[in-house]
C-alpha positions as CSV (number, residue, x, y, z in Angstrom):
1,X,-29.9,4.8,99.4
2,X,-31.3,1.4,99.6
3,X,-29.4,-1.0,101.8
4,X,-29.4,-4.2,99.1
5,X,-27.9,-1.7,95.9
6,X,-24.4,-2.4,94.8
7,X,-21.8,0.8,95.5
8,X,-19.4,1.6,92.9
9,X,-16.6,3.5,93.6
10,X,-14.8,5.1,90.3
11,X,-10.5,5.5,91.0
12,X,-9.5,8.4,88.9
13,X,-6.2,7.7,89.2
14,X,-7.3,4.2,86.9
15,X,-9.4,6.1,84.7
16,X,-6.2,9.0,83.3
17,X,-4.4,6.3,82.8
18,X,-6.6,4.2,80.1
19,X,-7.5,7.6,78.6
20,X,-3.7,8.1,78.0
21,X,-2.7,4.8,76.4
22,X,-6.0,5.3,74.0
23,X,-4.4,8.6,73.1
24,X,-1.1,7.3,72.3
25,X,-2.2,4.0,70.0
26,X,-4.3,6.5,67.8
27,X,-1.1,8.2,66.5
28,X,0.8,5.9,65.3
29,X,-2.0,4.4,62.9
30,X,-3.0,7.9,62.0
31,X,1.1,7.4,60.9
32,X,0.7,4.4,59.1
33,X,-2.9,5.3,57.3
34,X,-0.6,8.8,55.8
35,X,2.1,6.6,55.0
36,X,-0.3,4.0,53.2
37,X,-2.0,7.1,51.3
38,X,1.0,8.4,49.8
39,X,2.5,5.0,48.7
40,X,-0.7,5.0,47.1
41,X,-0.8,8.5,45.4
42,X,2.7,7.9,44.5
43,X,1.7,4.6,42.2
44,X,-0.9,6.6,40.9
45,X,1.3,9.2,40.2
46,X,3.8,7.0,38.6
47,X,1.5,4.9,36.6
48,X,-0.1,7.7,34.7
49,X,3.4,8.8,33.6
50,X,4.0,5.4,32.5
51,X,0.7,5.7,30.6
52,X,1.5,8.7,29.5
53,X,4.8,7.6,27.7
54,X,3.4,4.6,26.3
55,X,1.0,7.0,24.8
56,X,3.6,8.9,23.6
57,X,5.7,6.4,22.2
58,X,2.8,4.6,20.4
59,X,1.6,8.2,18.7
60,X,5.5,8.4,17.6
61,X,5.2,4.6,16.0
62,X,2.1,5.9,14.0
63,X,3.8,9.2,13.1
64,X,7.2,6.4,11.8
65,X,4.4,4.3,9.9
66,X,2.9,7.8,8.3
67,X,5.9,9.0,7.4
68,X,7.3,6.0,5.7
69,X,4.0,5.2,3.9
70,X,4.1,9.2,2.5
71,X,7.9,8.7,2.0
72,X,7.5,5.3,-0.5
73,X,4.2,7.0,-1.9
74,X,6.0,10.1,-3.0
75,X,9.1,8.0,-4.6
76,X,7.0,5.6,-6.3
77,X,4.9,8.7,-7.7
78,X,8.3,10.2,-8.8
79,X,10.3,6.9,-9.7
80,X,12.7,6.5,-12.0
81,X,13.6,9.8,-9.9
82,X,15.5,8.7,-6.4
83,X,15.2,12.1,-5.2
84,X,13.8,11.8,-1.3
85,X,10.6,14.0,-0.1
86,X,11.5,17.2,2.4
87,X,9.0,19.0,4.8
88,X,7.7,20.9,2.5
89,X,6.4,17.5,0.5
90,X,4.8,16.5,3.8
91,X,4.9,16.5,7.3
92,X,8.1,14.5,8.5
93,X,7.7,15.5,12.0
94,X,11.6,15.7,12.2
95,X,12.1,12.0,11.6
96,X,15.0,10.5,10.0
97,X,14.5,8.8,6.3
98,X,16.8,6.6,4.8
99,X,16.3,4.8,1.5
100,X,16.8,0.8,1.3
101,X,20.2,-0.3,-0.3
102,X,20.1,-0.5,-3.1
103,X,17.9,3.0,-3.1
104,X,15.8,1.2,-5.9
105,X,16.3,-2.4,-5.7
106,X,15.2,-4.0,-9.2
107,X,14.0,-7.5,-9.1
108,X,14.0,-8.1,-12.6
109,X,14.0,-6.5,-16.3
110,X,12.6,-7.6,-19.5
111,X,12.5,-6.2,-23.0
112,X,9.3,-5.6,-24.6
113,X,8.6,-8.1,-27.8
114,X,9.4,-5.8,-31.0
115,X,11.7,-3.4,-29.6
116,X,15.6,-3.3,-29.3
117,X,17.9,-4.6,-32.1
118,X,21.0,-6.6,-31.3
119,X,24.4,-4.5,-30.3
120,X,26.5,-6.8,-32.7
121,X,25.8,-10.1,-35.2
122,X,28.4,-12.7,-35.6
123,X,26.1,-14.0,-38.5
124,X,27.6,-11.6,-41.6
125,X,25.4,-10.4,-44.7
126,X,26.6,-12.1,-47.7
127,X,24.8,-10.0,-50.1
128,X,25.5,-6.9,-52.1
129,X,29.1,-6.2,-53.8
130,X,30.9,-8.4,-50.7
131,X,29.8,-9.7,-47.9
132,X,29.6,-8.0,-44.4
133,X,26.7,-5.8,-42.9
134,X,23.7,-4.2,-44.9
135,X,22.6,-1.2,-44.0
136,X,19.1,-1.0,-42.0
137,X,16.5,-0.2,-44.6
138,X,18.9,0.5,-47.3
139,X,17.2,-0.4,-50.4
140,X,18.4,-2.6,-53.1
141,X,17.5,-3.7,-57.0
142,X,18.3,-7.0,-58.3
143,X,20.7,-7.6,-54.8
144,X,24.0,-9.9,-55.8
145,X,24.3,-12.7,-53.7
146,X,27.9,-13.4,-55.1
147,X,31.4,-14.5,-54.0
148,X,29.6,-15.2,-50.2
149,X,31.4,-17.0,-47.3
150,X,27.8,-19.1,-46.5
151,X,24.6,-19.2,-47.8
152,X,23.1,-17.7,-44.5
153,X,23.2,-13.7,-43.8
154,X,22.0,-11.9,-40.8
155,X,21.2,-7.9,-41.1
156,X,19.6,-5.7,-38.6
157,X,16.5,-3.6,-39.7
158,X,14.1,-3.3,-42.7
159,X,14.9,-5.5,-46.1
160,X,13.7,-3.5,-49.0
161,X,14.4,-4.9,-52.2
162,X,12.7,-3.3,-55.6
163,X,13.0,-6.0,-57.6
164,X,13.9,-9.1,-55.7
165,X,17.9,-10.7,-54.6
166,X,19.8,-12.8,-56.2
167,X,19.9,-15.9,-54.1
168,X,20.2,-18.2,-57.2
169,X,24.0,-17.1,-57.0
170,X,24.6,-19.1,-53.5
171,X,22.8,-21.9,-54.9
172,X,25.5,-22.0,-57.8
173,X,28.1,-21.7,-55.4
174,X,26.6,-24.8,-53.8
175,X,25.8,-23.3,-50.2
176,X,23.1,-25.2,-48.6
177,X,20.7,-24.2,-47.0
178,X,20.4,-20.6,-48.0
179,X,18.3,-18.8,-45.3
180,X,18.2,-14.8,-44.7
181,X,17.9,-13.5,-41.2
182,X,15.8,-10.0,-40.8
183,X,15.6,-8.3,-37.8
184,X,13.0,-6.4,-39.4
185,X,10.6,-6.5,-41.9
186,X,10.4,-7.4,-45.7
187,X,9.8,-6.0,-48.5
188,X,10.1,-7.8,-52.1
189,X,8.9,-6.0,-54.7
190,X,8.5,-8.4,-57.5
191,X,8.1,-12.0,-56.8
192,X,9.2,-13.6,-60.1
193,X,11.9,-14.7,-62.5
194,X,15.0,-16.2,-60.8
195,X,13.6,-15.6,-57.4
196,X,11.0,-18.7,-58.1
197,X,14.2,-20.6,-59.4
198,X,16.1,-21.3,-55.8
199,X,14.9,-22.9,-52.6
200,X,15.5,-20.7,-49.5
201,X,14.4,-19.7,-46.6
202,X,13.5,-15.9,-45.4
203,X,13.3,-15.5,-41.6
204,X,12.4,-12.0,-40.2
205,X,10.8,-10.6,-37.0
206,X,8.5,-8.0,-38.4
207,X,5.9,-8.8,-41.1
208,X,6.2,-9.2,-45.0
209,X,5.1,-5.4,-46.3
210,X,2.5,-5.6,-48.7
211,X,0.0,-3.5,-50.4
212,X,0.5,-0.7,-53.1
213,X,4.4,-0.9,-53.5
214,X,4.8,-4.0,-51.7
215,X,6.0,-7.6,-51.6
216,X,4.3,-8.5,-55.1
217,X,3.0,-5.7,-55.8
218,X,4.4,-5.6,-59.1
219,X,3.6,-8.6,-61.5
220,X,3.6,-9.0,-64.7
221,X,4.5,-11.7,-67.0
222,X,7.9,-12.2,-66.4
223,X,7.4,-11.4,-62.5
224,X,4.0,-12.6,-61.4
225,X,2.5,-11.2,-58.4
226,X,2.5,-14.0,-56.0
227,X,5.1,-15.4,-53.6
228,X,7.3,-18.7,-54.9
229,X,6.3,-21.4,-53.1
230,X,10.1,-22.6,-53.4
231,X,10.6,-19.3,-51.2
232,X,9.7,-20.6,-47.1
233,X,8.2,-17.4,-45.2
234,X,9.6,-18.2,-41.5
235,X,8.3,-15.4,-39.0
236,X,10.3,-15.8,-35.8
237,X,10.6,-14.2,-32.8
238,X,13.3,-12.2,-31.4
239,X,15.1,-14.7,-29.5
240,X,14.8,-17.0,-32.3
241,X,17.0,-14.3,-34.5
242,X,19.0,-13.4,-31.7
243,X,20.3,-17.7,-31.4
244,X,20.4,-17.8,-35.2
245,X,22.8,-14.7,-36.4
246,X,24.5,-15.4,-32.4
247,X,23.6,-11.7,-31.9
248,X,25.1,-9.6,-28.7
249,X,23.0,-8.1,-26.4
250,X,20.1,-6.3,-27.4
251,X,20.3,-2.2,-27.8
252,X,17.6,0.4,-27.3
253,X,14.4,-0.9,-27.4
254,X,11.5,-0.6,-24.4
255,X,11.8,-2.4,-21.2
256,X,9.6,-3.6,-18.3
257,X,11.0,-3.4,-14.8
258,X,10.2,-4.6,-11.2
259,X,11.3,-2.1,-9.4
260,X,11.3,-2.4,-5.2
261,X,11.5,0.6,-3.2
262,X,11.6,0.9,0.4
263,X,11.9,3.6,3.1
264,X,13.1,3.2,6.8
265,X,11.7,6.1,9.6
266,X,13.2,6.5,12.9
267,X,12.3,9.2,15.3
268,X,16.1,9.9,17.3
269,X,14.4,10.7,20.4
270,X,12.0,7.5,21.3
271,X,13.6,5.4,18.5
272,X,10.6,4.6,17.1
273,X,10.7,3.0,13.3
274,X,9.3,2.2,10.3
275,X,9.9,0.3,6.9
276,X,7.6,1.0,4.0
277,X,7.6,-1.1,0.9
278,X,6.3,-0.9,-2.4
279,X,6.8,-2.9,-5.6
280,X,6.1,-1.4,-8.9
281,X,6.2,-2.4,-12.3
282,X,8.0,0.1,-15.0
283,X,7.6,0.7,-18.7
284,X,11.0,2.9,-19.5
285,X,13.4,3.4,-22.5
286,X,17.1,2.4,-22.5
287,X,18.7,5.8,-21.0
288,X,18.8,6.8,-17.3
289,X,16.5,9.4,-17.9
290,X,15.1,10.3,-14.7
291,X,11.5,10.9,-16.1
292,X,11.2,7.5,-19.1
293,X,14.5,5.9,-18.6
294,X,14.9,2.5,-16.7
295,X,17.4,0.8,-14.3
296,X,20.9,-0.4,-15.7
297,X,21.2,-3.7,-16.7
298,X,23.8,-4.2,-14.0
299,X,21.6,-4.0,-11.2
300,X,19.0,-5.9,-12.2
301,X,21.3,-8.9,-12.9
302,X,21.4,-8.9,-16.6
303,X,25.0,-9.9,-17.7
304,X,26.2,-12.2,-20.7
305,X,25.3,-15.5,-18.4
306,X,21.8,-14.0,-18.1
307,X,20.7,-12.3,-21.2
308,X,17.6,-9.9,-21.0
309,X,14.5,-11.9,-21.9
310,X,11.7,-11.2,-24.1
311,X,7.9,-10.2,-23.0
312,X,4.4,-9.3,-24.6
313,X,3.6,-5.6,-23.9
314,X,1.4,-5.3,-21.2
315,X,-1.8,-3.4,-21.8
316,X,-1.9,-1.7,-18.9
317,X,1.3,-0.1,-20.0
318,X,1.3,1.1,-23.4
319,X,3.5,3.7,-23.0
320,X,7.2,5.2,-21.6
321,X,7.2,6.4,-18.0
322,X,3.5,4.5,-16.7
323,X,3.6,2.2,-13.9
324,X,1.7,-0.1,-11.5
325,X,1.9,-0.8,-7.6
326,X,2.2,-4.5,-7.7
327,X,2.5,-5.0,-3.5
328,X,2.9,-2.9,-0.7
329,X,3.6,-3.7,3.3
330,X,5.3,-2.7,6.4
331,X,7.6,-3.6,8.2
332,X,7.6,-2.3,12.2
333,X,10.6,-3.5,14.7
């Protein structure tokens, strides 16, 4: 050994004892690294079942939104029919379906121009053998016009004279102005004698008839074939008639209707739900038919105060029982 090198002299005694505390550090953060992993797994653990169940309960709002869409598409395919769709229409995947209230709301209802003839006229016929009501396409020949109440009369349905009325008669009886009311068409055979010898008025919501047995179709001398020009052809429109003979409300007939169903889906487990809605517009008849009839006028608001109104036909709609989707949402809570 050389004289100038440093001795070192190890103590064991030292040495066991920094060995030891090493040992007994490591533990504890072996402790805290396990607990830190589990905290861990357990998030992970609990935030894919919160994943999963938002998963879930978004598939069950698309199954509510598909089953009220298939729900309102099958009752606006059946409508006037109310009758709801089972599982054997479509899949319902066991969801509640409720109809709105009403089941079949209706927004409004019209009566198609040319159809329906008023329930009831306060406007009386003063023709034939006393006045009162003429018979709808009764047919008359040389018609009185005598011992009358007023020289206006109001009948429902086709005039059909064969020769042509008596209106001089009212004109003796010094009734001013004399107008008929015809819900209906006319037909006046022949135009001529006494008939050019009175000033009056004819209002009717048809058309005059004419052609081969016809309004003037038979002239001769004493009844030329041409209309009077002391005779006023009025064609008016069905309001028009109905404010002149003060008519009630209109019978029978064909009717436009906007129609507004909707159907609510709610699944009873997650409480998911749904609204469908779609509108429609109806051509029906006047029953309750559940294949061409149309809604009650009591639920569409129709009442004396507010009388049915009048409408063109609709092309699109020529016929009983077609309809039209005019909108259609949904509504999600």
């Amino acid at each position: 050994m050389n004289k100038n090198e440093a001795m070192t002299y190890a103590n064991p005694v030292v040495q066991m004892q920094s060995s030891q505390r090493q040992e007994g550090a490591l533990l504890p953060l072996t402790l805290v690294i396990l607990l830190v992993v589990t905290i861990l797994g357990l998030n992970a653990i609990s935030s894919t079942n919160v994943d999963l169940q938002i998963a879930g309960n978004q598939q069950r709002q698309l199954e509510a939104e598909m089953v009220a869409e298939n729900a309102v598409n099958f009752l606006a395919e059946n409508y006037p029919s109310n009758t709801m769709p089972t599982n054997t229409d479509f899949k319902t995947f066991e969801f509640d379906m409720v109809q709105g209230t009403p089941a079949q709301a209706c927004v409004t209802k019209t009566i198609i121009a040319g159809s329906g003839t008023p329930g009831s006229l306060e406007c009386g016929w003063q023709g034939g053998n006393s006045p009162g009501v003429r018979a709808s396409d009764s047919i008359t020949d040389h018609e009185e016009f005598r011992n009358g109440t007023s020289g206006k009369s109001c009948m429902v349905g086709n005039y059909i004279e064969e020769e042509h009325p008596h209106l001089h008669h009212l004109d003796d009886d010094n009734f001013s102005p004399i107008d008929l009311w015809i819900n209906g068409d006319v037909t006046i055979t022949k135009c001529g004698g006494c008939f050019k010898n009175v000033n009056a008025t004819i209002n009717y919501t048809g058309q005059i008839i004419t052609g081969n047995s016809g309004t003037c179709s038979h002239g001769h001398e004493t009844y030329p074939g041409s209309w009077p020009s002391n005779i006023i052809e009025n064609n008016v429109t069905q309001a028009e008639f109905d404010e002149a003979a003060d008519a009630g409300p209109l019978v029978g007939g064909d009717y436009y209707s906007h129609v507004e169903i909707r159907v609510t889906t709610t699944d009873p487990n997650s409480g998911a739900t749904a609204t469908a809605v779609r509108g429609l517009k109806y051509r029906g008849d006047e029953t309750t038919s559940t294949t061409v009839g149309s809604p009650p006028d009591a639920i569409c608001g129709i009442d004396d105060a507010n009388p049915i109104t009048e409408v063109a036909e609709d092309s699109d709609l020529t016929e009983n029982g077609q309809k039209k989707v005019l909108y259609s949402y949904l509504e999600i809570d």
